[in-house]
C-alpha positions as CSV (number, residue, x, y, z in Angstrom):
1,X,0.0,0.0,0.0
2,X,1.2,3.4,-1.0
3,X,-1.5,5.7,1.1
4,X,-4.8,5.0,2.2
5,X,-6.3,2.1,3.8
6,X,-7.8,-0.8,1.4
7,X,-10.6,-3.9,2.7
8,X,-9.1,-7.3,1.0
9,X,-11.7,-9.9,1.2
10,X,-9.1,-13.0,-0.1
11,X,-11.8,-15.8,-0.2
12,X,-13.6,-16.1,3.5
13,X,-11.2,-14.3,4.8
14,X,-11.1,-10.0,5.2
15,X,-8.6,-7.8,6.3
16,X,-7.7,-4.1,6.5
17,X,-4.4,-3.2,4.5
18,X,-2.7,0.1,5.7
19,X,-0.1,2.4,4.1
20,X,3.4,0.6,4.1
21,X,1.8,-2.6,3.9
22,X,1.5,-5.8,1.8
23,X,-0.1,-8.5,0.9
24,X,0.8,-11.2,-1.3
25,X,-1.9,-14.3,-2.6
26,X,-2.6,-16.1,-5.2
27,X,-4.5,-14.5,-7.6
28,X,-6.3,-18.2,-8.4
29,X,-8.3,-17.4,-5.2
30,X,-11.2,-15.5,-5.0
31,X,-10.8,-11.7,-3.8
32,X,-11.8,-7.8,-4.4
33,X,-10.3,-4.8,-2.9
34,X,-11.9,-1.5,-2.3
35,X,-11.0,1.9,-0.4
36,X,-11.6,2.0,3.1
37,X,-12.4,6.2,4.2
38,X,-11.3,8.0,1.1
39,X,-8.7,7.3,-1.8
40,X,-6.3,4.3,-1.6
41,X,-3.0,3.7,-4.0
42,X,-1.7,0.3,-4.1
43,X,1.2,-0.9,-6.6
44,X,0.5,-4.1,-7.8
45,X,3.0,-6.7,-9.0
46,X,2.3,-9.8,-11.3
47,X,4.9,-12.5,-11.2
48,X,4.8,-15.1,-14.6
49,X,3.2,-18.2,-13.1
50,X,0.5,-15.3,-12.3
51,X,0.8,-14.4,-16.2
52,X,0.1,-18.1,-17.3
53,X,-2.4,-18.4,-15.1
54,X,-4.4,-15.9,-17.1
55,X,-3.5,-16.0,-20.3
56,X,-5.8,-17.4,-22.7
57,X,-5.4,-20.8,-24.3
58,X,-5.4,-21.1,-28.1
59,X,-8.9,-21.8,-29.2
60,X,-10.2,-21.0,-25.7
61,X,-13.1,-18.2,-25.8
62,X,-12.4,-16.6,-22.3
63,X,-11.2,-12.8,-22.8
């Protein structure tokens, strides 16, 4: 976290992530992320099995 407060619901679980600090998760489970009390910046980073995970396969029809 950059500034600001974010709520990270990472599947059942949900937890309040402050300025200075981080999270990391596997994107494959569920989650969402909003502002908590005003504008929040966050930096995200994606590693390459993240990448995979997401990319399209030939002839599939997910976008």
């Amino acid at each position: 976290m950059l500034s600001g407060t974010i709520r990270l619901h990472l599947g059942d679980r949900v937890m309040l992530v402050e300025a200075g600090d981080a999270a990391e998760f596997s994107t494959m489970v569920p989650h969402s992320l909003g502002a908590v009390d005003g504008p929040a910046e966050i930096l995200t980073i994606f590693d390459q099995d993240g990448e995979r995970a997401h990319m399209p396969t030939p002839g599939s029809t997910r976008r």
